[in-house]
Each structure stands twice: as structure tokens, then as C-alpha cells.
N, C-alpha and C positions, 0 to 999 in steps of 0.2 A: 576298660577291658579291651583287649587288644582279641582281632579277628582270630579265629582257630579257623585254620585251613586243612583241608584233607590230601596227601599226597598217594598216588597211582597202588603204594601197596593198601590204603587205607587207614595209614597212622596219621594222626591228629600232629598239629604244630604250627607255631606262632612265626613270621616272616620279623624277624629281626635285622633292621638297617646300621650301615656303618660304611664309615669314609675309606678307601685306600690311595693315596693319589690324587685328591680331590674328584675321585669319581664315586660313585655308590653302591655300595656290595648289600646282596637282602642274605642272612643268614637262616638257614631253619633251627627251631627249637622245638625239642619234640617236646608234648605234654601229655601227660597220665593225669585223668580226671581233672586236668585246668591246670593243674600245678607243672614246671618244668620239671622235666626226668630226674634230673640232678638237685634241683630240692627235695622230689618225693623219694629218691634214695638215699637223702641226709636224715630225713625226718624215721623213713618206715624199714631201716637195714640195721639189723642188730652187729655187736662188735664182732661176731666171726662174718660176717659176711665183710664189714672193712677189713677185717683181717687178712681175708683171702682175696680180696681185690687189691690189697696193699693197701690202700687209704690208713694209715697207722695214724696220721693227724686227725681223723675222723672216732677215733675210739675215743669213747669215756672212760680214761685213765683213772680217775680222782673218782667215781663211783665205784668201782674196783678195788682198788686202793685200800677202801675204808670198807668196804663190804669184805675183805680178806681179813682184816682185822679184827672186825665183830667176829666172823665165824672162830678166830683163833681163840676169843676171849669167849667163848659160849663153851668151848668143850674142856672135857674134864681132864685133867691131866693122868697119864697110864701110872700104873703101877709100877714104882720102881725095885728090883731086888736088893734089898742092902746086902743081904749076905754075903754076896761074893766080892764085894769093896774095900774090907775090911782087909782083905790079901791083895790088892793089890800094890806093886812097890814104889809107886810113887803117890 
């Protein structure tokens, strides 16, 4: 488990290192209850929130999908008028 550090406004985050130049850069990672930002808003953001952030690759397409499907097969089909088909000319 890597250190949680506090920064001046009081948000939490993890000192993440990395090369540029053969020198060493420390990056922050903000964290919401341990986990970083960006997993806990893969895990706990439903698809209009990707929606509206654009993340379109982040949406569950294929449960949608299939949930559009059952609802079409659940409902009843409307009543159709035959009466007036019978005049039509083609």
C-alpha cells in the first residue's frame, strides 16, 4: 500500500514516479476512499454520467442492447384497424 499524502487544499493522493530524460518526475494521484479518482468513477458513474462526459467507450452498450430487446418482447402489440385497409390502392 503505497503512502496517501495530504495536499494544502486537503485532498488525499498518492506520489506516483516516472522517468522523463533520465531524470525523475513524482506525479499526484488523487484518491476517493483509497481507490484512484478514475477507477472510482469507472466503477460508481452510471451511463449518462459517461454520456455527458463523453467517455462513450466507458458505456455498457451490450446491457442496453439486450435490455431494449426484452422490453420490446414484454409489451403487447396495439390494436390494429383493419377497416380501413381494405381501401387502400395498393
Amino acid at each position: 500500500m503505497k503512502k496517501i499524502h495530504i495536499d494544502k487544499n486537503g485532498r488525499e493522493f498518492i506520489k506516483e514516479t516516472y522517468f522523463v530524460g533520465g531524470k525523475m518526475k513524482f506525479r499526484r494521484v488523487y484518491v476517493i476512499d483509497g481507490i484512484p479518482a478514475d477507477e472510482f468513477y469507472e466503477k460508481n458513474a452510471t451511463d449518462l454520467d459517461f454520456y455527458l462526459n463523453g467517455d462513450y467507450e466507458l458505456i455498457n452498450s451490450a446491457k442496453d442492447f439486450n435490455n431494449h430487446f426484452k422490453e420490446q418482447d414484454n409489451k403487447e402489440p396495439d390494436s390494429v384497424d383493419n377497416e380501413g385497409l381494405e381501401n387502400l390502392p395498393f
